[in-house]
Structures are given as C-alpha cells and as structure tokens.
C-alpha positions in Angstrom: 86.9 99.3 114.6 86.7 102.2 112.1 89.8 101.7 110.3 89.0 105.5 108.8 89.2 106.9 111.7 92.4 104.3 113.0 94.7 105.7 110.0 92.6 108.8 108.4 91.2 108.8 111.6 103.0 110.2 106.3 116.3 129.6 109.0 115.4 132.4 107.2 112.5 131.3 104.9 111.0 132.6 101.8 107.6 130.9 103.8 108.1 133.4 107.1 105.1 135.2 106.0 103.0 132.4 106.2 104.6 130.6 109.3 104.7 131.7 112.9 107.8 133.9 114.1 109.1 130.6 116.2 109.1 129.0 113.2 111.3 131.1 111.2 114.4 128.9 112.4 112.8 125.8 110.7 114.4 125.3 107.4 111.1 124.7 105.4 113.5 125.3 101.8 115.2 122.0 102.7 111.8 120.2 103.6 110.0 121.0 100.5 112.9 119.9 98.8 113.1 116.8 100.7 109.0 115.7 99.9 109.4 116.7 96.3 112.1 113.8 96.4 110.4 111.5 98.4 109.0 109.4 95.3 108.9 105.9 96.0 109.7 104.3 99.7 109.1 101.2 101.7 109.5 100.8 104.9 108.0 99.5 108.5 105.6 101.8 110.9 104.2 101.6 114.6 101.1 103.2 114.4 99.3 105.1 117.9 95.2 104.4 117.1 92.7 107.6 118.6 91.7 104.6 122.0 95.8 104.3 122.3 95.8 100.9 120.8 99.2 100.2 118.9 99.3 98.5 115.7 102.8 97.6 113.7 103.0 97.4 110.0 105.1 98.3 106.5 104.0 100.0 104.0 105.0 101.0 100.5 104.5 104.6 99.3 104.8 105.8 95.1 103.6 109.2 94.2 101.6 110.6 93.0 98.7 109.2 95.5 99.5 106.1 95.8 100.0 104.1 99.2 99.8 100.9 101.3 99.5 100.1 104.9 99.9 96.2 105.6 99.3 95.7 109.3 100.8 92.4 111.2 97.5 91.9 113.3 95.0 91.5 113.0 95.5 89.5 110.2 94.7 90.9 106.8 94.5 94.2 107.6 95.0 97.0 104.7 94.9 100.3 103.8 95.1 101.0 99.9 95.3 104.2 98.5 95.8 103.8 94.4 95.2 107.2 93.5 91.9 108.2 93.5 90.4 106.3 96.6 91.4 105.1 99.7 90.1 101.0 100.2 89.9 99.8 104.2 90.4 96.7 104.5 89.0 94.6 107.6 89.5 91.2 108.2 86.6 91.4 110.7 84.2 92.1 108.0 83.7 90.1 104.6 82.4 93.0 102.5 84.1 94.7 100.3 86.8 96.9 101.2 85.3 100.3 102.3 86.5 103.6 99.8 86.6 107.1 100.6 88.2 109.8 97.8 91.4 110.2 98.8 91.2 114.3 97.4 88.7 114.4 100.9 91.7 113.1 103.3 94.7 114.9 105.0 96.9 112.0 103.7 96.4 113.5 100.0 99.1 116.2 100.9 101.7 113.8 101.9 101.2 111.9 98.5 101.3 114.9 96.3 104.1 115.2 94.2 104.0 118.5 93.8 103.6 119.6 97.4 105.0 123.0 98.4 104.5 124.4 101.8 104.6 127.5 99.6 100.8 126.9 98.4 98.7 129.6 100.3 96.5 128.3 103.3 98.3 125.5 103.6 101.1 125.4 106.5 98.4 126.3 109.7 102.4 126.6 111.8 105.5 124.9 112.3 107.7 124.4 115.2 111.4 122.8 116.2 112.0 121.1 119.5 114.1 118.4 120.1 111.3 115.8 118.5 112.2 117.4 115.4 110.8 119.9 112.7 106.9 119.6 113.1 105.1 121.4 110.6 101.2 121.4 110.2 99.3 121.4 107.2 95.5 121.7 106.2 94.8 120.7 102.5 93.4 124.5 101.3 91.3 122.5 98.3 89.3 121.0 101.6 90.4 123.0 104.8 87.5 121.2 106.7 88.6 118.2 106.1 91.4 117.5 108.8 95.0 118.2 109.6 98.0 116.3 108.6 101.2 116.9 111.4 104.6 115.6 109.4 107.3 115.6 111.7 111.3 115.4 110.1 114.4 114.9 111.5 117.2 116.9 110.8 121.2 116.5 109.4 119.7 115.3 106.5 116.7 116.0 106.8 114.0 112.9 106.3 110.6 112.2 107.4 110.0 110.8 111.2 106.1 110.7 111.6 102.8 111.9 110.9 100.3 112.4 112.7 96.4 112.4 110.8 94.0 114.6 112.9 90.0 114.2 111.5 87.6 117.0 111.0 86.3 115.0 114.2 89.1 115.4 115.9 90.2 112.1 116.6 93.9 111.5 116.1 96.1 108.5 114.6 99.9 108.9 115.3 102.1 107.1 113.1 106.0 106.9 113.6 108.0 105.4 110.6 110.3 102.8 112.7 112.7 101.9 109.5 112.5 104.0 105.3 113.7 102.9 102.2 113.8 105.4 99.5 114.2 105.5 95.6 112.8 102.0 95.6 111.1 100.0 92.6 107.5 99.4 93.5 104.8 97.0 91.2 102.5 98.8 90.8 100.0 95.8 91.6 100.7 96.9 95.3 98.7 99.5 94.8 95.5 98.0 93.0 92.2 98.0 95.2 90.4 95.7 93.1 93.2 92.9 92.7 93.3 93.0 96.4 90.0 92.7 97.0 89.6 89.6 94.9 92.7 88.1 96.9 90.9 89.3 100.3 87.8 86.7 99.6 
C-alpha cells in the first residue's frame, strides 16, 4: 500500500470576492479565526483510504507543521510530519520510513499557523449543507500539487474532517471521531528520526 497516496493520497464576508455567491452565507471570519487557534490538539480519526478501505487511528497535531498519525492496524503504522518532511511509516516494509517535503503536500495548509482563507488563490469554493461548512483550498505556493477539503461544524465552530485530494486525483477522507485542543505535546512525538530508530 502507498501510504502517500492513503493519507496524502486535517454571512457577509470580507472573502465574497474570492468565494462563490452560495458561499457568501458561510461565515469564513469565524473559520479563519477558528484555525489560527487551532495550535496543539489530540485526538482519535477514522480515516476512508482512495480503494474504500477504513483505517482507525489518533493523532496529535502542534503547529507550525508538525503532525502525527498512529494507526491501530496494521500494527506500527505512522505518518510523521516534524516540520519540514513528512516520514511514512510501513510495518510491511523494513526500510526506512519514506519522506516527502511537506511544503509539496495539501496537508501543509492545515498545519500553517498563519493560514488565512484571505491569501489570494487559495479558497478554489466553499459550500454549507447540512454536513457542514466545506471549504476547499489549493496551496497557491504549489497549486499543482493537490486539494485539501476541511469540513467544520457550526455553533461553535470546530473542525469535522478533511478530505486530501492528490494531483492524481486519488482521495483519502478523514473524519476526526473525538478533538482535544490547547493540549501539551512532547515534542519527541514529532521526531522522524527517534521513531525510526524505535521502528527497527
């Protein structure tokens, strides 16, 4: 399995120019303020593969860039991102773990600190149905390299899926089944290399 491809593979608006006019009932003010305050979280995902397999997991997130995904099966399973790369982890393989940038991945955007669905080029639209506030973003540094779908709940607002769509096309839906915010993190979590010596 390419794990890539498996996870690569989270009103009236001052943004109306740059959204759709069905979107101008989404209230993207109090969504960019929510992801500038998302900072640190743990919590516990169900993640939809591109061949409709399901995995289960948690993961931890701290910003800026940093991530982790640690899946129940199979056994030994990861996904670090530490800030600069992304390391694969697969327990069917005893190589090192694979790395990728993590500037060249849709999943960049959701780390960013800084974040603004303000930035030019990079909401592609935004809708509201009874799912929730979906809102679709392209990274405008590397527009070629996927999409990134971040879906929020409303009343208060807070982040319900994602959804990772490659340049390939292939799509990994991820919905977040149980978030902790504001939580302290070591930052070992998020170390590629300590990992991979404890993965041997």
């Amino acid at each position: 399995m390419n794990r890539r491809d498996t996870l690569l593979g989270l009103l009236a608006l001052p943004l109306v120019a740059a959204l759709p006019a069905q979107a101008q009932s989404v209230n993207a003010t109090a969504i960019d303020a929510y992801l500038r305050g998302l900072r640190t979280a743990e919590g516990a995902f169900r993640q939809v593969n591109p061949n409709r397999s399901t995995q289960t997991g948690r993961f931890y997130l701290s910003k800026p860039g940093k991530i982790r995904f640690d899946y129940d099966k199979p056994e030994g399973a990861m996904v670090i991102a530490d800030g600069s790369f992304v390391g694969v982890f697969d327990p069917k393989s005893n190589r090192n773990p694979t790395r990728y940038p993590l500037g060249r991945t849709p999943l960049r955007m959701l780390l960013d600190p800084n974040v603004s669905l303000r930035e030019p080029g990079m909401v592609l639209g935004a809708t509201k149905d009874a799912g929730g506030t979906h809102i679709t973003l392209i990274d405008p540094k590397t527009p070629k390299e996927g999409r990134l779908v971040l879906t929020f709940s409303e009343g208060p607002v807070a982040l319900k899926s994602w959804d990772v769509i490659t340049k390939a096309g292939q799509q990994t839906h991820v919905d977040i089944t149980r978030l902790t915010q504001g939580v302290s993190l070591d930052s070992s979590l998020f170390n590629i290399e300590r990992a991979a010596l404890n993965y041997r």
